[in-house]
KEKE-3310 file (N, C-alpha, C; in steps of 0.2 Angstrom, whole numbers, plus 5000, padded with zeros to 4 digits):
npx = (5101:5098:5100:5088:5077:5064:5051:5047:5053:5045:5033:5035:5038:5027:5017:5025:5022:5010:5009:5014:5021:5025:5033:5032:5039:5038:5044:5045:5047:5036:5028:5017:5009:5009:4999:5005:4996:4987:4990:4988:4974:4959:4946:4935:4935:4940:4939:4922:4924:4935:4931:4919:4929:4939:4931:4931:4940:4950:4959:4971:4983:4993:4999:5005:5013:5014:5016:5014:5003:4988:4979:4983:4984:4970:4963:4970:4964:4952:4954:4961:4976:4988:5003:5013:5021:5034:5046:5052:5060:5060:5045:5041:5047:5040:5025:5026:5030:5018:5011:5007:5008:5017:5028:5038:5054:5053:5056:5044:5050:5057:5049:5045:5041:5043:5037:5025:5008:4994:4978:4970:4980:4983:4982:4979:4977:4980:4992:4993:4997:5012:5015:5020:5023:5019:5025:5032:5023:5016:5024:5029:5012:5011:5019:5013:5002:5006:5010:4997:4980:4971:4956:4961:4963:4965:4966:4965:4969:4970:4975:4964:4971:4965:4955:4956:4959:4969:4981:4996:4996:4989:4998:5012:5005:5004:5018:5020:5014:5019:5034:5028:5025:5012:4999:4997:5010:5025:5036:5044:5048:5051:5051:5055:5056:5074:5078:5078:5068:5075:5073:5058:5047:5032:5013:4997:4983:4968:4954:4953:4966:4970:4963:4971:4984:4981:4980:4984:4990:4984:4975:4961:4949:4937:4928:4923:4925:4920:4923:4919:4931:4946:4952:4950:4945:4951:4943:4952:4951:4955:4961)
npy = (4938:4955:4967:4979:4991:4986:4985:4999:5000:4993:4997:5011:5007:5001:5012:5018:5009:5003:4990:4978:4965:4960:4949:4943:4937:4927:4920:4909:4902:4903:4909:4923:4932:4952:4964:4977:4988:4990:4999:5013:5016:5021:5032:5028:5015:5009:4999:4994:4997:5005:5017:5019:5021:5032:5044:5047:5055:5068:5087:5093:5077:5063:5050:5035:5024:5030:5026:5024:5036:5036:5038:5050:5059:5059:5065:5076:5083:5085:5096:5096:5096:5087:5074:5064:5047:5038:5023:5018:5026:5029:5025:5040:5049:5045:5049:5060:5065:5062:5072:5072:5085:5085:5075:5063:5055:5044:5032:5024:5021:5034:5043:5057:5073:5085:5085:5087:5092:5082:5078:5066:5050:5038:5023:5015:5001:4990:4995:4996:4983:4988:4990:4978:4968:4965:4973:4984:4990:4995:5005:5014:5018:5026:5037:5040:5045:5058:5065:5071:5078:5083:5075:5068:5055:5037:5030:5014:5000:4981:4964:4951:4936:4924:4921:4910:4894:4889:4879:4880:4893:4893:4883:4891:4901:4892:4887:4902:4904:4895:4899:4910:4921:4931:4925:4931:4936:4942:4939:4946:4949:4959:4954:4958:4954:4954:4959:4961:4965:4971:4961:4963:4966:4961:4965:4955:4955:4950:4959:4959:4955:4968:4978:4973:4977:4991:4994:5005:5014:5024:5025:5019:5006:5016:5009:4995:4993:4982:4968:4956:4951:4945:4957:4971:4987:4999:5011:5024:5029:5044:5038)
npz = (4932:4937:4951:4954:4951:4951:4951:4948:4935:4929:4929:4923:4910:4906:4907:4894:4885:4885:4889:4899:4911:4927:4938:4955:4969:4981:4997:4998:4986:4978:4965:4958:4944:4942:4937:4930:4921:4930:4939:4935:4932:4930:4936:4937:4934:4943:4957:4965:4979:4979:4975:4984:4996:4994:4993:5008:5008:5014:5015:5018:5011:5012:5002:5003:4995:4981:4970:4951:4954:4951:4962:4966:4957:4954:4967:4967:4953:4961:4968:4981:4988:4989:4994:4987:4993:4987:4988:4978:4966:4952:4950:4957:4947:4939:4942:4943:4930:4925:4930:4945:4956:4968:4975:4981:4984:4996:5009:5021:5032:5033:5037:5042:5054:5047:5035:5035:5041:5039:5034:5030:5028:5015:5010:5001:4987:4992:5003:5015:5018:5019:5032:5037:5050:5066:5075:5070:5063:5073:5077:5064:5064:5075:5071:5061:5067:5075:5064:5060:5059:5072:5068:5061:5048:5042:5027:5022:5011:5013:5011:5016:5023:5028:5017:5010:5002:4995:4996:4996:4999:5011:5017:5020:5029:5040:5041:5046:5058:5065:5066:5077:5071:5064:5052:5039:5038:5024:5014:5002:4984:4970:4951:4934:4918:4918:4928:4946:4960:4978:4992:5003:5016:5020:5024:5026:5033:5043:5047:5061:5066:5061:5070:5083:5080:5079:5091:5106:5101:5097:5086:5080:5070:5061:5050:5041:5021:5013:5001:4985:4984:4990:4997:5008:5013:5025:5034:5047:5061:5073:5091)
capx = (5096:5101:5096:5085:5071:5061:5043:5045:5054:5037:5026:5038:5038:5020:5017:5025:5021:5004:5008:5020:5019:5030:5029:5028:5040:5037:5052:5047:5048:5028:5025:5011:5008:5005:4997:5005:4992:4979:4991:4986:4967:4955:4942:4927:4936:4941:4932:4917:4927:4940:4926:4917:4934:4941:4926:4931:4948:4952:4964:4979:4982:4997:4998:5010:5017:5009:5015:5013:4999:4980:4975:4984:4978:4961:4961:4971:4958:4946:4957:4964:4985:4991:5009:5013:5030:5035:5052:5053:5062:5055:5039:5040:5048:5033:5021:5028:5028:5009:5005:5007:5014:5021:5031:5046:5058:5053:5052:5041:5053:5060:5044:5046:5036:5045:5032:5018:5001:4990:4970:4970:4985:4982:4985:4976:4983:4985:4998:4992:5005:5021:5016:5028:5023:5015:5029:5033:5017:5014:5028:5024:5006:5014:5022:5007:4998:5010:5008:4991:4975:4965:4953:4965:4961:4970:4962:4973:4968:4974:4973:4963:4975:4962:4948:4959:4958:4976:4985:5003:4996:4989:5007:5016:5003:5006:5023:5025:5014:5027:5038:5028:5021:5005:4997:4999:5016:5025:5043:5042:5051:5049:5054:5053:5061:5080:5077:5076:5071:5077:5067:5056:5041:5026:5007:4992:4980:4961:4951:4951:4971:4973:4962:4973:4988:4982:4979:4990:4995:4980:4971:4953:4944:4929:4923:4926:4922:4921:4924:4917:4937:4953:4955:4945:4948:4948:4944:4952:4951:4960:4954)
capy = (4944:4961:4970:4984:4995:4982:4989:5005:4998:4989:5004:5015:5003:4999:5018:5020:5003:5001:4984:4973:4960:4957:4943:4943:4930:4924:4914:4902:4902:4904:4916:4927:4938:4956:4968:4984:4990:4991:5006:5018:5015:5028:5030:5022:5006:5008:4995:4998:4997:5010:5024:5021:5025:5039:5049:5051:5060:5077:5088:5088:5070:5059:5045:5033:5020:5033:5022:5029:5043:5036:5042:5055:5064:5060:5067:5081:5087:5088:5100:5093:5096:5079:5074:5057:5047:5031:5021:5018:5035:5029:5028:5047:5051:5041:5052:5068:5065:5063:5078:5074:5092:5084:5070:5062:5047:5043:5027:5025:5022:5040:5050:5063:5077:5091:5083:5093:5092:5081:5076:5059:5046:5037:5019:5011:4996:4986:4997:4992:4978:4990:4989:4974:4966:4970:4979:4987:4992:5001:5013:5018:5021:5032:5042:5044:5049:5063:5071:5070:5083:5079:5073:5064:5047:5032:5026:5007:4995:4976:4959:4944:4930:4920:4921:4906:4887:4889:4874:4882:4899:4889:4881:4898:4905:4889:4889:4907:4904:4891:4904:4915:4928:4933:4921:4933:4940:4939:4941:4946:4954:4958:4950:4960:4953:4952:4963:4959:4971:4969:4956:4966:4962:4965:4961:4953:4953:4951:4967:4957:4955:4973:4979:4972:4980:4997:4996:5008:5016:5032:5024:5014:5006:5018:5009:4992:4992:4974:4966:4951:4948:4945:4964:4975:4993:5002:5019:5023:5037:5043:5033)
capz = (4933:4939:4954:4953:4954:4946:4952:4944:4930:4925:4927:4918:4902:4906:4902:4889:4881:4885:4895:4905:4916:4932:4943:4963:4971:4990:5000:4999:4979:4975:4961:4956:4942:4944:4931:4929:4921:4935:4943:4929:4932:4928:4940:4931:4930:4950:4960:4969:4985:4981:4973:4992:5002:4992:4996:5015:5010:5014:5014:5014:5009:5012:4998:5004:4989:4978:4963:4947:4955:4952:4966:4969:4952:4957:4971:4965:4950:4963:4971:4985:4992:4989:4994:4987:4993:4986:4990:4972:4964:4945:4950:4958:4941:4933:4945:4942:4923:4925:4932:4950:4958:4976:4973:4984:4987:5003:5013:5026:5039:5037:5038:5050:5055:5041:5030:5038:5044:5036:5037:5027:5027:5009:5008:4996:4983:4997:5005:5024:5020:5020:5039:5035:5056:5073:5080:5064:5060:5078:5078:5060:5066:5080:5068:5058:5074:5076:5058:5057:5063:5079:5065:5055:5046:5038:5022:5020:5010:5016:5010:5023:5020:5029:5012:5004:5002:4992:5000:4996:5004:5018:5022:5020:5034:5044:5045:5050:5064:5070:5069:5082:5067:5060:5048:5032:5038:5019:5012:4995:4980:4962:4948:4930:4912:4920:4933:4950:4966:4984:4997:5008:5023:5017:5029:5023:5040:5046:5051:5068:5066:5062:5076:5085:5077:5080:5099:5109:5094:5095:5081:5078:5065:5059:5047:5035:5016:5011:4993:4984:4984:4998:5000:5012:5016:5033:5037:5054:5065:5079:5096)
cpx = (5100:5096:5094:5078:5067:5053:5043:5048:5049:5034:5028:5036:5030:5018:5018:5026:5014:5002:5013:5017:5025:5027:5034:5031:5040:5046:5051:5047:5040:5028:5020:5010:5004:5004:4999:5000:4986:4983:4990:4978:4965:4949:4937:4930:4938:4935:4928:4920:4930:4937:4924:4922:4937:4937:4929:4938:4949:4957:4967:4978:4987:4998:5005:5010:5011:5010:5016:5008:4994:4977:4977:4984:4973:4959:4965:4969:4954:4946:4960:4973:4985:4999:5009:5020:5030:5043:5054:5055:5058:5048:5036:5041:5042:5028:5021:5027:5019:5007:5007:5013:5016:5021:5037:5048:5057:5053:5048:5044:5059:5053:5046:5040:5038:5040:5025:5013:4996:4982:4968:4978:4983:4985:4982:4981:4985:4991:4997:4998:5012:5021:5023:5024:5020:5018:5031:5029:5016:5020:5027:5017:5008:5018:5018:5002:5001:5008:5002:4987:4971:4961:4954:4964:4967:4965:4966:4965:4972:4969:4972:4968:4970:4956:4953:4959:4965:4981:4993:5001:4995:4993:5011:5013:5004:5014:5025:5020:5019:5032:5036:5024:5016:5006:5001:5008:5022:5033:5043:5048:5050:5053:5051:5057:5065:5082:5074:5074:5073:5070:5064:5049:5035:5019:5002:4988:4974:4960:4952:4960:4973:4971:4968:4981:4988:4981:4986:4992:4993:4976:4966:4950:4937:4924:4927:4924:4927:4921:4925:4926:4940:4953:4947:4947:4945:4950:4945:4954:4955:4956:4953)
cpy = (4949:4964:4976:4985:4990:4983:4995:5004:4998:4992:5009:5012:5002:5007:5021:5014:5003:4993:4981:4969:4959:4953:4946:4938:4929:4921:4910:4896:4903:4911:4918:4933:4945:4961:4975:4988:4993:4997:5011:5016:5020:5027:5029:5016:5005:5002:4998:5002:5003:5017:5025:5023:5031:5046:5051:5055:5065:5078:5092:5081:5069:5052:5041:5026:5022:5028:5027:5036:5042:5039:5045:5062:5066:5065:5076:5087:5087:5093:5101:5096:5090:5079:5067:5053:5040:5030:5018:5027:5033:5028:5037:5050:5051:5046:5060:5070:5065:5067:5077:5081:5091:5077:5067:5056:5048:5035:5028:5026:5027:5045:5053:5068:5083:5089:5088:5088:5087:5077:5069:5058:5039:5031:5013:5007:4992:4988:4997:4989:4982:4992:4985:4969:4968:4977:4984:4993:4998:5009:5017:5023:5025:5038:5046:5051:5058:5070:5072:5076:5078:5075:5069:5057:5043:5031:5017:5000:4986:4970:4952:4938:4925:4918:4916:4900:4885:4883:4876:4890:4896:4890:4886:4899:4900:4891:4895:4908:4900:4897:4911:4921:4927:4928:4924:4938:4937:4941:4941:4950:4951:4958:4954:4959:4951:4955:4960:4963:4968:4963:4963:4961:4967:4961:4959:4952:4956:4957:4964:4959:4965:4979:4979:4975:4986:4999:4998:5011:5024:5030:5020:5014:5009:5014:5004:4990:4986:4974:4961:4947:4947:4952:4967:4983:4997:5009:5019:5028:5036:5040:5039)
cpz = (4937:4944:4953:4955:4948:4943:4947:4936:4926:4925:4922:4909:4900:4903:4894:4883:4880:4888:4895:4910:4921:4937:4951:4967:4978:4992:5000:4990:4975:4972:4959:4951:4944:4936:4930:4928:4924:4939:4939:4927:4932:4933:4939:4932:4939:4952:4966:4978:4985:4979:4982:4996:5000:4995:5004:5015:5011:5015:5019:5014:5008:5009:4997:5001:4987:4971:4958:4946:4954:4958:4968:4964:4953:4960:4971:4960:4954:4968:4978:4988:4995:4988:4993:4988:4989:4986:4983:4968:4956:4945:4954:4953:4938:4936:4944:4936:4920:4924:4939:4950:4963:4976:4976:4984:4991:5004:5019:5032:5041:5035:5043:5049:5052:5035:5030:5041:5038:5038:5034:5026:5022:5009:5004:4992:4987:5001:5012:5024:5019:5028:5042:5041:5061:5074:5074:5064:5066:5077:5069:5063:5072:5076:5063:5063:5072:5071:5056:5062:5068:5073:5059:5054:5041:5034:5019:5017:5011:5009:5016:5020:5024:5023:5006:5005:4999:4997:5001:5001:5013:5021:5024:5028:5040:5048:5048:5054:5068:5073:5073:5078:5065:5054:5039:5031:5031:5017:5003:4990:4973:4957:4939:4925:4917:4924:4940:4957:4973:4989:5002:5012:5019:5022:5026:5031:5038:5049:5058:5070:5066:5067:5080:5085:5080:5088:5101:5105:5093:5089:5082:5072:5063:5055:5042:5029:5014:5004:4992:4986:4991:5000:5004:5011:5021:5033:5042:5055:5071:5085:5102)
residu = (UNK:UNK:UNK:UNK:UNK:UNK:UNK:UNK:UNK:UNK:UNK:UNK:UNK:UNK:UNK:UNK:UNK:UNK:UNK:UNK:UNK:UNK:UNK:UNK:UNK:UNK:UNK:UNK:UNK:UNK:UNK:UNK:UNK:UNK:UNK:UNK:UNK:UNK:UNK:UNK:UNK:UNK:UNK:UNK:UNK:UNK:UNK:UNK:UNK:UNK:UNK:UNK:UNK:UNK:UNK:UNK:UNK:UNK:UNK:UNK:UNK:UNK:UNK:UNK:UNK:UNK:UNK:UNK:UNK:UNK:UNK:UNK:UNK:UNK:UNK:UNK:UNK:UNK:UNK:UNK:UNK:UNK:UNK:UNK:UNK:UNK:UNK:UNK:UNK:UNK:UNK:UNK:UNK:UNK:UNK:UNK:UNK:UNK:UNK:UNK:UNK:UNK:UNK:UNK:UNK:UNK:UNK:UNK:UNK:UNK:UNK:UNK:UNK:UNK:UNK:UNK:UNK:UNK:UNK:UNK:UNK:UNK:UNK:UNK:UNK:UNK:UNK:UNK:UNK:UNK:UNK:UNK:UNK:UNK:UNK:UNK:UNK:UNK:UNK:UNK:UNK:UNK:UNK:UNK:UNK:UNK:UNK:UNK:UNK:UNK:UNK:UNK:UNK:UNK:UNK:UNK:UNK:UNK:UNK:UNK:UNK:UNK:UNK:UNK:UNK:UNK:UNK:UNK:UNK:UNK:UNK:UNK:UNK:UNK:UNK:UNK:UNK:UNK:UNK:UNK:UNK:UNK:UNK:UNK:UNK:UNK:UNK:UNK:UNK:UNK:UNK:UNK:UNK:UNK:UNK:UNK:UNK:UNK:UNK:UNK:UNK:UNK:UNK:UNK:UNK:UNK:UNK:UNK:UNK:UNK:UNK:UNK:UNK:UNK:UNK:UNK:UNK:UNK:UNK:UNK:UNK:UNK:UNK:UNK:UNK:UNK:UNK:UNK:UNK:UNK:UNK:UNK:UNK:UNK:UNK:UNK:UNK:UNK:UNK)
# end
């Protein structure tokens, strides 16, 4: 296999295929497929969860692993100033090619405050987890703090790694407690055809855990929208 941009790969061909499948591998060898097609959602087909937190966005909006752009279209036909980054450069192609009009290779861990001012920091799809860890995750949210309005809010969707009976996910969360870490703390990377992308830290935590996370940081949980499934999402204000 070849290394690569394996994520954006998938979405790229998923576009202009109509489907693809890449799978999700952990370190400790457990795979999972994921569906390209669910980043190219239309918002009628959104789940209930993510129609209820879009609504508290305003603008400007910070749509951070903007992916192929679903939500940062949305909220840009409703007239919104949306900057989307993602650490994937073909998926900012892919975003750009859409329609989105503010589009960057970014990683998280070089935002700065040449970005601007923004009123929503955008992390739906699960993007809580590119917190990666505790200490991670706080100076991010310190960085966020900084660029963000008195009134500024986080939108982040996570996954609870506690809502499972999964005996292999179980162990996983076992063992990295032994090693001293969060239960859903996850090592992951994506696997596409013959394409492979780099390992990275990805978080899966409890509203109780992420609580936890944001102390000291300037931030607080306003508000948890729940779902029949693993994922939640938190709207969080400044404290």
């Amino acid at each position: 296999m070849k290394k690569a941009d394996s994520f954006g790969q998938a979405l790229v061909d998923c576009y202009q295929n109509g489907k693809s499948i890449m799978m999700v591998e952990r370190s400790d060898g457990y795979l999972d497929l994921d569906q390209p097609a669910d980043y190219f959602k239309q918002y009628k087909d959104w789940p209930d969860m993510e129609k209820k937190a879009i609504k508290y966005a305003k603008s400007p909006v910070l749509d951070v692993g903007c992916g192929a752009g679903r939500h940062s279209l949305y909220l840009q036909n409703k007239g919104m100033e949306v900057l989307g980054i993602d650490q994937s450069s073909l998926c900012v192609e892919l975003a750009k090619r859409r329609g989105l009009k503010n589009c960057r290779w970014l990683d998280l861990k070089n935002i700065t405050s040449d970005l601007g001012m923004f009123r929503t920091i955008l992390m739906l799809g699960n993007n809580l987890g590119l917190l990666e860890n505790m200490s991670r995750a706080r100076v991010v949210l310190r960085k966020f703090s900084r660029i963000t309005t008195p009134d500024g809010l986080i939108i982040g969707e996570c996954v609870n790694p506690y809502k499972t009976e999964d005996s292999y996910h179980l162990e996983y969360q076992k063992q990295n407690r032994k090693r001293g870490k969060l239960s859903g703390e996850l090592r992951l990377r994506i696997r596409y055809k013959n394409l492979f992308g780099p390992w990275f830290n990805y978080l899966f935590a409890s509203p109780e855990e992420l609580e936890k996370i944001l102390g000291n940081t300037g931030w607080k949980i306003n508000q948890i929208i729940e779902s029949p499934e693993t994922m939640y999402i938190a709207v969080i204000g400044k404290d």
